[in-house]
N, C-alpha and C positions, 0 to 999 in steps of 0.2 A: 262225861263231857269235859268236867276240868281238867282230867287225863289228859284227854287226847290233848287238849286246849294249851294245854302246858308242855304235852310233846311237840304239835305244832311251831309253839315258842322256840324250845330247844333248836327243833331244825335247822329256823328260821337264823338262829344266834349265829350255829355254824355255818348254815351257808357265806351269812355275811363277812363270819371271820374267814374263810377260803376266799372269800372274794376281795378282799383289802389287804392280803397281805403282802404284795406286793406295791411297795409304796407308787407312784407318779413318778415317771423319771423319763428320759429321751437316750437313746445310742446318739451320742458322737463319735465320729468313725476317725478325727483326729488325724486324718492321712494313712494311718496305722493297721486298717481294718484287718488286715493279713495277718499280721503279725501277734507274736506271742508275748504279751505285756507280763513282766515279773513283778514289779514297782512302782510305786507313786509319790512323788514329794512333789514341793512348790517352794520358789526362791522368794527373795526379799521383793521383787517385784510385780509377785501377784502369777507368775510363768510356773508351768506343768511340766515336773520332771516326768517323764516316763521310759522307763530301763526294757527293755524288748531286747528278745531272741539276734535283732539284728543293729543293736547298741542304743548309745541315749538319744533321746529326742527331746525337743524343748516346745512346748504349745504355749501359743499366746491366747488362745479363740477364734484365731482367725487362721492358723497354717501353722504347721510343725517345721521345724529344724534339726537337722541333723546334727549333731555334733562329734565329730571324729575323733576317735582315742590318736594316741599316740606311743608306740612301744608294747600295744596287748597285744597279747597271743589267742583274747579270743573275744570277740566282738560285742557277746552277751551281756546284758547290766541286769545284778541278780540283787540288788540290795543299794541302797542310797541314804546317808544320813547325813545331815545339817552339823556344820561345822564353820562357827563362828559365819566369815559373809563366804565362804566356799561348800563344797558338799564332796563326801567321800563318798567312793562305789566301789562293788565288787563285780567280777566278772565271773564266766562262766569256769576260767583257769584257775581260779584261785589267787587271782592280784589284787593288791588294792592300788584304787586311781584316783583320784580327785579334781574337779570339775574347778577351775576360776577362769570367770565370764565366760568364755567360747570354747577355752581350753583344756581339754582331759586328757591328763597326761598319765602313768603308771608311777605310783609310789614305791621305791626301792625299801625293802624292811631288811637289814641285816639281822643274821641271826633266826630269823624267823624259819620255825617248820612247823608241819600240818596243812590242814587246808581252812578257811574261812566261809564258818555259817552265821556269826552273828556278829555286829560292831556296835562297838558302844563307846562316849566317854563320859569318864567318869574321874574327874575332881584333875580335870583337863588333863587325863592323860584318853589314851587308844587301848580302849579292850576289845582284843577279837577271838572269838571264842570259836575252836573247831570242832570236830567231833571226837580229840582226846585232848588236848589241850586247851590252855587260857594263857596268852598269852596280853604283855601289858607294852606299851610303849610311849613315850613321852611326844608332848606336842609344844612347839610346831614342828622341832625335828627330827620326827620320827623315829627317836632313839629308840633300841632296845634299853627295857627295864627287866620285864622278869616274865618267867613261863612253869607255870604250875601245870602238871597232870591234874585230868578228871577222874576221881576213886571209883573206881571199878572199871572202868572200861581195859580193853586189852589190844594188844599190835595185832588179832587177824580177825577180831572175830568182833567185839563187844563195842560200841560207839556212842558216845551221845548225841540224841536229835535234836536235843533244845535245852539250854541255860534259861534261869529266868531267877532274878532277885527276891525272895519271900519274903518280906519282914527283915528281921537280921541275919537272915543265910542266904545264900546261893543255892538251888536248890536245880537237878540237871534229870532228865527223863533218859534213859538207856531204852537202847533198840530190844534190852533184854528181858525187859516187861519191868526194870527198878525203877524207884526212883530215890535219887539218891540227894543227900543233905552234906555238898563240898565242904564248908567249914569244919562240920562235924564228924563227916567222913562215914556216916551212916547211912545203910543202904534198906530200903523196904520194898517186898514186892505186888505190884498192883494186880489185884484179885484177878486172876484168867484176862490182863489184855496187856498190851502193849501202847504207850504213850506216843505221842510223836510232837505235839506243841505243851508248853505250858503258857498258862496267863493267869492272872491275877484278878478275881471278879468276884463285888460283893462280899470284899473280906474273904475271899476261900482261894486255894489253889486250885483251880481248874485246869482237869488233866484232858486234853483232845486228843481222839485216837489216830490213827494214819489213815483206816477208811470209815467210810459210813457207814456200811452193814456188820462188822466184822466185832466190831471190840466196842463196847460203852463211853460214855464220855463218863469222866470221874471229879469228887470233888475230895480234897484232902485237909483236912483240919484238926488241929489238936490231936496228931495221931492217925484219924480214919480216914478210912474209903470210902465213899458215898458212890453208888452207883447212878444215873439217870439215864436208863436206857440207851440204845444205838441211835444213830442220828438218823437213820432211814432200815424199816425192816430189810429188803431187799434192796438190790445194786451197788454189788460192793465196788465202790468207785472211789477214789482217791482223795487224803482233804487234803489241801494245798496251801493255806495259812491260816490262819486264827488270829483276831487284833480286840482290843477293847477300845471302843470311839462314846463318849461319851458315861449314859447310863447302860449300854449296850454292848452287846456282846456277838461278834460275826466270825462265825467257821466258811472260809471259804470253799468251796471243795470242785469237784469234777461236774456236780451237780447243782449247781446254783449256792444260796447262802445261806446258810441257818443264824437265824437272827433270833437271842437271848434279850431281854429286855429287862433289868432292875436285877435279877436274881437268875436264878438256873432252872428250870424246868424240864419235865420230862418229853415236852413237845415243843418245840420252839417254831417259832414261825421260818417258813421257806420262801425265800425269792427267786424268782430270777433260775426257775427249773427248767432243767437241759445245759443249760451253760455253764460254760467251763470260768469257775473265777480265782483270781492268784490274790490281789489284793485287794485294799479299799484305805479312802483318804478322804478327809474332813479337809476341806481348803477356807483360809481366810475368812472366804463371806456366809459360811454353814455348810453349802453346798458339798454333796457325796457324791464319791467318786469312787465306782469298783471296774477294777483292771478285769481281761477277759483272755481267754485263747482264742483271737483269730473273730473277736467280735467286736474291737475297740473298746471305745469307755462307756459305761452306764453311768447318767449325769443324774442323779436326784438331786432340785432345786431345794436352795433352803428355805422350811416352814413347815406350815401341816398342810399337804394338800391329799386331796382324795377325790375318784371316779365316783359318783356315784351312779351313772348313768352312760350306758357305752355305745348306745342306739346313736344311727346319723342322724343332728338336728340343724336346724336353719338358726331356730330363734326359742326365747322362752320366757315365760311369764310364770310369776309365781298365780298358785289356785286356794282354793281352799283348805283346811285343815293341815297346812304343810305340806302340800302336794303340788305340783307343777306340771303346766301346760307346753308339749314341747313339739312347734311345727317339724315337719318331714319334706324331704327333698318332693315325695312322690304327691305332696296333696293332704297328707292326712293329719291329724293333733294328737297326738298320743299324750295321756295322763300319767303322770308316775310320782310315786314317794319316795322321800330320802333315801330309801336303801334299794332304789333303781329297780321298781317292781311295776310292772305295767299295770291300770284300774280299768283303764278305759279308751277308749279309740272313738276319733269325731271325723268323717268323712262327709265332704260333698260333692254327690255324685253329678252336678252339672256342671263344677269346678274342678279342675284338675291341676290350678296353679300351686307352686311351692307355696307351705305356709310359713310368709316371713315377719306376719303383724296378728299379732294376739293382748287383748286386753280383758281380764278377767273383771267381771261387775258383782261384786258383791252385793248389789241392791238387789238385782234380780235374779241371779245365781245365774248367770247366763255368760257365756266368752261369746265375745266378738272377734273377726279374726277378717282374713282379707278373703276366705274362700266362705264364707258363711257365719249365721248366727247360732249358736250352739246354746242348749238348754243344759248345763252338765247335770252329767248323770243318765245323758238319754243322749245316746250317739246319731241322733238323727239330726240335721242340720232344721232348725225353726225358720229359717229367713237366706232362704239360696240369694245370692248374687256375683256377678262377673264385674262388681266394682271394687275396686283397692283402697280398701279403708287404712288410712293411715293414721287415725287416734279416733280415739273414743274418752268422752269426761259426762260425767255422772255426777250433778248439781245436788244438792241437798234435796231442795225439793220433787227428783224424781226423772228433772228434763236432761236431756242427752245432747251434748254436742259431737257430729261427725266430722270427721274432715274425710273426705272423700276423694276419687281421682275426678270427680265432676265439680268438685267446690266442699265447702266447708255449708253443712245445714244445722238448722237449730231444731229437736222435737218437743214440744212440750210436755210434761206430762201428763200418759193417757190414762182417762178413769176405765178402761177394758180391762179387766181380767187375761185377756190374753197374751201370747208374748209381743214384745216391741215389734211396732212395723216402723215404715221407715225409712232401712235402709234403700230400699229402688223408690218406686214412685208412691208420693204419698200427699193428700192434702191438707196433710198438719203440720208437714217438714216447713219451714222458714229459710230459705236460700239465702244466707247473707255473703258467699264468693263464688262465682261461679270457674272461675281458676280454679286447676290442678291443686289439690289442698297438700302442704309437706308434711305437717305436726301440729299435736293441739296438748295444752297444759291445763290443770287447774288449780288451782290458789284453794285449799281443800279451809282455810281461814277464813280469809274475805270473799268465798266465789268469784274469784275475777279468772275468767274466762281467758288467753291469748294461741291464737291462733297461726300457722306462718302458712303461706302460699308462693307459689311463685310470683308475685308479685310485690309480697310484703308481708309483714310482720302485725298484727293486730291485737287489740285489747277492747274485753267488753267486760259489763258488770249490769248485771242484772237483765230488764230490758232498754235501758238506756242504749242510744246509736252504737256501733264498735269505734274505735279511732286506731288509723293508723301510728304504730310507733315507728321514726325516722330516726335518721344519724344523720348530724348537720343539715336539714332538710331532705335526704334522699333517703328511698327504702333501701332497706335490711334484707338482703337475701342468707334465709337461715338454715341451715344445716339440721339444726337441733335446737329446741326449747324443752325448760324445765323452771320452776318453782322453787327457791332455796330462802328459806327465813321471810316471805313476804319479799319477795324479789325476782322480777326473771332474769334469768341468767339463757345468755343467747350464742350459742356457736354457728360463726358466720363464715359464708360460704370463702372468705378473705382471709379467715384463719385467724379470724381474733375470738374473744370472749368479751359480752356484754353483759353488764349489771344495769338494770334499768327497775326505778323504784318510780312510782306512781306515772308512768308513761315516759317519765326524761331516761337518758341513758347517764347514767353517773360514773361510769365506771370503764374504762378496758385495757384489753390485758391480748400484746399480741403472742400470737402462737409461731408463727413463723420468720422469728427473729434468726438470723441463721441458720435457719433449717429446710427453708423451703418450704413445700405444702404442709399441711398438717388438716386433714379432715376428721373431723370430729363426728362420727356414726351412730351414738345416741349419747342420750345423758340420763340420767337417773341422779333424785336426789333425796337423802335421807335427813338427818333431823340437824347431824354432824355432817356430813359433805358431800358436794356434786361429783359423781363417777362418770369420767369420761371414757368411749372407747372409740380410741383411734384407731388409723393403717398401722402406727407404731407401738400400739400397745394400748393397756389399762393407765388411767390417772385419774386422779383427784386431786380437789381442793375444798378447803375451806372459808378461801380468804384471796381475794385476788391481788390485794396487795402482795401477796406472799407467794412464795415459789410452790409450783404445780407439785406435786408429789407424782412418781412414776414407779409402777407395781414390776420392781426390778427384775424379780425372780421369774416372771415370766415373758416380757418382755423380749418377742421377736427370739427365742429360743428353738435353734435348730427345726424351725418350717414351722412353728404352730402358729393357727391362724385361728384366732377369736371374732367367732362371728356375731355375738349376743351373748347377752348377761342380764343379770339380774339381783338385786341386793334385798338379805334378809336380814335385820338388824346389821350386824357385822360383818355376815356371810355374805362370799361374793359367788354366784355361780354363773358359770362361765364355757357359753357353749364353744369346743372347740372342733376337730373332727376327728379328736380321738374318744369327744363324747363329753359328758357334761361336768367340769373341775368345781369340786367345793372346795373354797380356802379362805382361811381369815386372814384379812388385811395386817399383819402385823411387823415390822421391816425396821432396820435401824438406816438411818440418815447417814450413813457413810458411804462415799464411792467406790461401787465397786467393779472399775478401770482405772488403768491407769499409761501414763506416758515414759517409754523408755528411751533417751536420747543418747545414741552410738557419737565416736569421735568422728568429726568434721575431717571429709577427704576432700584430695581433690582428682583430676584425671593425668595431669602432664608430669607427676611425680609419685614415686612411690611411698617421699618419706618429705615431710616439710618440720622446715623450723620453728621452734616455739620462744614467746618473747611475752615477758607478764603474764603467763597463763594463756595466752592468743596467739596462735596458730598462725606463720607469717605466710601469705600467698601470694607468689610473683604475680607483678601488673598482666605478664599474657595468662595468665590461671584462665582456662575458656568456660569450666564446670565445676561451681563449690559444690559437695553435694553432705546435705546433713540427714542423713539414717537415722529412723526413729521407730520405734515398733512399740503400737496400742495391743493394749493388754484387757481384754477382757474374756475370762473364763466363763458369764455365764448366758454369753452370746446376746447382751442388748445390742449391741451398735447402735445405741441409738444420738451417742455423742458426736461432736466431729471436731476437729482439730485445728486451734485458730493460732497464731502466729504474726507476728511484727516484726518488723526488722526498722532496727534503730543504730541512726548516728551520733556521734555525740552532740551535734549543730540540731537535730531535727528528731523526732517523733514519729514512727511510721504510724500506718495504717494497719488495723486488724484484718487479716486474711482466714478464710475457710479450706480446709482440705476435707475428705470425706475417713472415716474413722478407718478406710480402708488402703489406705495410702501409707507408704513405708520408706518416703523420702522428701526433702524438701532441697531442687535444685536452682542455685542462682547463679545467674553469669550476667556478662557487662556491667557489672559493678564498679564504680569509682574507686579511686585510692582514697583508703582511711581504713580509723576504725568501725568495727560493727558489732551490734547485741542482737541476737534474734532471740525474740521469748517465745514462748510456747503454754498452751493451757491445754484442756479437753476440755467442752461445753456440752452440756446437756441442754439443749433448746428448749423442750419442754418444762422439764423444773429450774431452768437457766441456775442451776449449779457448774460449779466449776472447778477444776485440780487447782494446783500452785504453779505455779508461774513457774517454768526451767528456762533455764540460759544459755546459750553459747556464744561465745565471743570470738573473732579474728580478725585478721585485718588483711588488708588487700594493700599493699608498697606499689611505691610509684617506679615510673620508667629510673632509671638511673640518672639521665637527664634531668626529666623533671622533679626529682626528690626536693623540698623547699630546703634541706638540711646541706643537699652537697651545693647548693647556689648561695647560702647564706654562707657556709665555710667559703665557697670560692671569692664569695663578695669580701671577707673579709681578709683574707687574702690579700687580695685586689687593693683594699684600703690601706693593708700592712704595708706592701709593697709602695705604694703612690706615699703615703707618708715618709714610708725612708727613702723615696726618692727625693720627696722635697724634702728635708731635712739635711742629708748629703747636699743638695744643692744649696741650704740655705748656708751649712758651714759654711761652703765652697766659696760663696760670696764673701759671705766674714771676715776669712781669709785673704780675698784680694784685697778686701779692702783698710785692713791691717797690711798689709807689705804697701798698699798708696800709702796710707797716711804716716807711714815709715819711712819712705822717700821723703 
């Protein structure tokens, strides 16, 4: 029995490892989806290089840009590298071109021959390395320096497929099964295969073959050859690049990725099988990104997330022993444990509603739920009914409060043995609202009971009256209630947040400060922080002084829609309707969007004057128009874009655009100067970018300029004074020739 017990185990291991090894990720299609991605980079401002079959494209998150060469001969971008605030590329011809702001123009190399498979610089010159040469040139202006043969290759036959730097050598893989050591000029031959990438991983040279069935992947050290098996026994299919991101190690191939973790092994984990992938890119905020043929981008968020559950769910509640309770579209509770294993199924057969409300009792071992009352462990419903319970609270001493779609009742507890009655008609229940009931919380410290209805908000303790809790004397319509340190915390139907400590409200905190709605769908709260789920996503806080935290990486990402959750210490799980996400909460405080501000045009010229750094715009200018493009890679939008426009006499007013807006136009403008600032706002965590500027001015009629009427006024005075003056000689004068007479 411990055999088999122990094979079972085994099984079990592997199934789970086939089942994870594909991390959590989403296709973004990028506008791209057609199209054959070769490369991947990202600029200074957070934007997605991407090189395709049919040239560069630039992504913000929100839409792709084309960006037109200039002078190529072939449309292709097959390689991209960062260079100072510009980026060099190669194309399909064998040019190299380099990209600054909009512009990609073709780089002239005198001197140069060969063709180019790899760029590098190195101690700021240009090394581009072909498949017989090594060729060096100086930067910024792309002098010829100097051009070494690669030792062994030959003019018809013999080529190198990849350079890569070892330690103190250069060391270059031949199509002819060598590999050879440049400095040294030493050639060795790799046992029955043929190389085609090298990398550097774990201290070892790691040799990749050209396909995956055909030839070993090898490692070379100190001399030897380490064989670790072919990357796949059958389908001999193509590998397309190989990179080191991290502690890990990814062969791109025709076939999905094989992914190396810490070391080399003889089985490396596979993603992403059947597709075709060229690259992979680590961007700024963690977030992975693998290029594809003709399937766009594969976006893995950054953190640890993981499926553990793939079944369609409504809702979910955690159960006993690490196990969870998880409603169905069709009616039914399916049970499952962390490695997404079904135990048990709870149906009721007079109910046929979605289950959206589940609260497990550990007192009695029993789920409550809106389609029935369930005994776990015995799939048979104990307590049928067509009422919609929407909370259940489980007093110390035994008694049960409902909230109900008939009102919120109180049960005592029953000295029966049998299971809870109750929920329908009963004459031990206590009716204290006969409203529609919304949520019910419990103060698991001091048993204070609070209740919300459509009608209001309430608190009880013990059997003392309940009392309504108010806001400036009017009821509370509440969204959601929850318990945080001896306090409820209230999400209201208005979009704020309340703190309410012995029945006062002491506290709030609005939600839809330039955002507009903000519905807050439950709360949950643990020992450390109230978890919000909104229309816009997961948040928390701890502290409503203090700024909301918003669970970025997931966050309105390419269509996922979170319908329910649920917190286990740290764990957050999270029903979506690709199935049920485990992830821990852990995130750095940095934005990750940001604001790109283009030069200020305008419509009745093609070219205007500049004067102090400000843009000079004739009095009839009909349309200033200031181009700006937000940047966010890991699709929240959940920020939007606020804006002032300042004179130097006066202070504007803060304005909203939506994060989806790619201009800000103004006309009938006054003569003067102006500043327009610009932020991004995060409404939720009311974070914010820095402040950018742009400056112009708007010139008067010619007429009206205050400069050509004070010139003419002065003028004017010049004039009237040497008039009088002439005329005052002039008198002088007569009257020296009188008094001459």
């Amino acid at each position: 029995m411990k055999r088999v017990g122990l094979f079972l185990l085994c099984i079990l291991g592997v199934i789970r490892l086939n089942a994870q090894v594909t991390p959590y990720h989403y296709t973004i299609r990028a506008e791209l989806s057609a199209q054959l991605i070769y490369c991947l980079a990202q600029d200074s401002y957070g934007r997605l290089l991407i090189g395709t079959d049919e040239g560069l494209y630039r992504y913000n998150g929100f839409k792709s840009k084309h960006l037109i060469a200039s002078g190529n001969s072939s449309k292709e971008i097959t390689q991209l590298l960062a260079y100072e605030d510009s980026f060099l590329a190669t194309n399909g011809s064998g040019q190299l071109l380099q990209l600054k702001g909009d512009k990609l123009k073709v780089i002239n190399l005198p001197g140069f021959r060969g063709d180019i498979r790899q760029l590098s610089i190195v101690n700021k010159e240009l090394v581009i390395t072909g498949s017989k040469y090594i060729t060096v040139f100086s930067l910024p202006d792309f002098k010829w320096v100097n051009q070494e043969i690669i030792p062994y290759t030959e003019p018809e036959s013999t080529i190198a497929n990849h350079v890569l730097r070892y330690g103190e050598s250069r060391m270059a893989v031949l199509n002819s099964g060598e590999l050879v050591n440049i400095d040294e000029g030493e050639s060795r031959n790799i046992p029955n295969a043929t190389g085609k990438i090298l990398v550097t991983f774990g201290k070892q040279l790691v040799i990749i073959p050209s396909f995956l069935a055909e030839d070993p992947v090898y490692t070379y050290n100190d001399g030897l050859f380490r064989s670790w098996g072919t990357l796949l026994n059958k389908g001999n299919l193509r590998v397309n690049n190989a990179k080191v991101v991290g502690n890990q190690l990814f062969v791109l191939s025709e076939n999905g990725v094989f992914v190396y973790s810490n070391k080399i092994s003889k089985k490396p984990a596979h993603w992403f099988r059947g597709i075709a992938t060229t690259d992979i890119f680590k961007d700024k905020s963690g977030n992975m990104w693998i290029a594809t043929k003709g399937k766009g981008l594969l976006f893995i968020p950054s953190g640890q997330h993981e499926i553990i559950y793939d079944g369609t769910l409504l809702s979910i509640v955690p159960g006993p022993k690490g196990t969870f309770f998880g409603g169905t579209l069709n009616g039914s509770i399916v049970q499952f444990d962390r490695r997404g294993r079904e135990l048990n199924s709870y149906t009721s057969r007079i109910n046929n509603q979605e289950a959206v409300f589940m609260a497990y009792d550990l007192y009695s071992n029993q789920l409550f739920s809106n389609i029935g009352l369930f005994a776990v462990g015995n799939e048979k419903a104990v307590n049928r009914t067509n009422e919609a319970l929407k909370g259940v609270a489980r007093l110390a001493d035994g008694s049960v409060y409902l909230a109900k779609s008939t009102g919120v009742v109180y049960i005592p507890k029953s000295t029966k043995k049998t299971p809870l009655f109750g929920l329908t008609d009963s004459t031990k229940l206590q009716l204290l609202r006969s409203e529609p009931a919304k949520g019910i919380a419990l103060n698991q410290q001091s048993q204070e009971v609070a209740f919300s209805t459509v009608k209001g908000v309430f608190r009880r303790i013990g059997n003392e009256p309940y009392q309504e809790i108010t806001l400036n004397g009017k009821s509370i319509d509440a969204q959601a209630i929850t318990w945080f340190k001896n306090d409820l915390i209230i999400a209201t139907a208005q979009h704020e947040l309340l703190l309410v400590h012995n029945g006062r409200v002491l506290k709030r905190k609005d939600l839809s400060l330039n955002s507009g709605e903000l519905f807050v769908l439950k709360m949950i709260a643990t020992e450390e922080y109230v978890y919000l789920l909104t229309e816009k996503g997961m948040h928390r806080f701890n502290d409503l002084d203090k700024n909301i935290e918003g669970l970025k990486e997931l966050t309105g990402l390419e269509g996922l829609v979170m319908r329910d959750f649920a917190v286990v210490k740290d764990e957050l799980f999270i029903v979506t309707q690709r199935g049920v996400l485990l992830l821990t909460w852990k995130q750095s405080e940095t934005m990750n969007y940001s604001l790109v501000l283009s030069e200020i045009t305008g419509r009745k010229y093609d070219h205007y004057a500049y004067k102090d750094d400000r843009i000079q715009f004739p009095f009839d200018e009909k349309l200033i128009v200031i181009p700006f493009e937000c940047v966010d890679l890991s699709g929240n939008r959940q920020f939007i874009i606020r804006y002032a426009i300042h004179t130097k006499r006066e202070r504007g007013y803060w304005n909203a655009l939506p994060a989806s807006a790619e201009q800000l136009n103004l006309s009938h403008l006054n003569p003067g100067n102006y500043t327009v600032e610009f932020y991004l706002y995060d409404p939720v965590s009311q974070t914010k970018s820095p402040i950018q500027r742009k400056q112009f001015t708007v010139l008067y009629e010619w007429h009206n300029r205050p400069y050509l009427w004070w010139f003419i006024g002065v003028l004017v005075a010049f004039f009237v004074g040497l008039t009088w003056r002439w005329s005052l000689r002039r008198e002088r004068k007569k009257c020296v020739v009188v008094n001459g007479k």
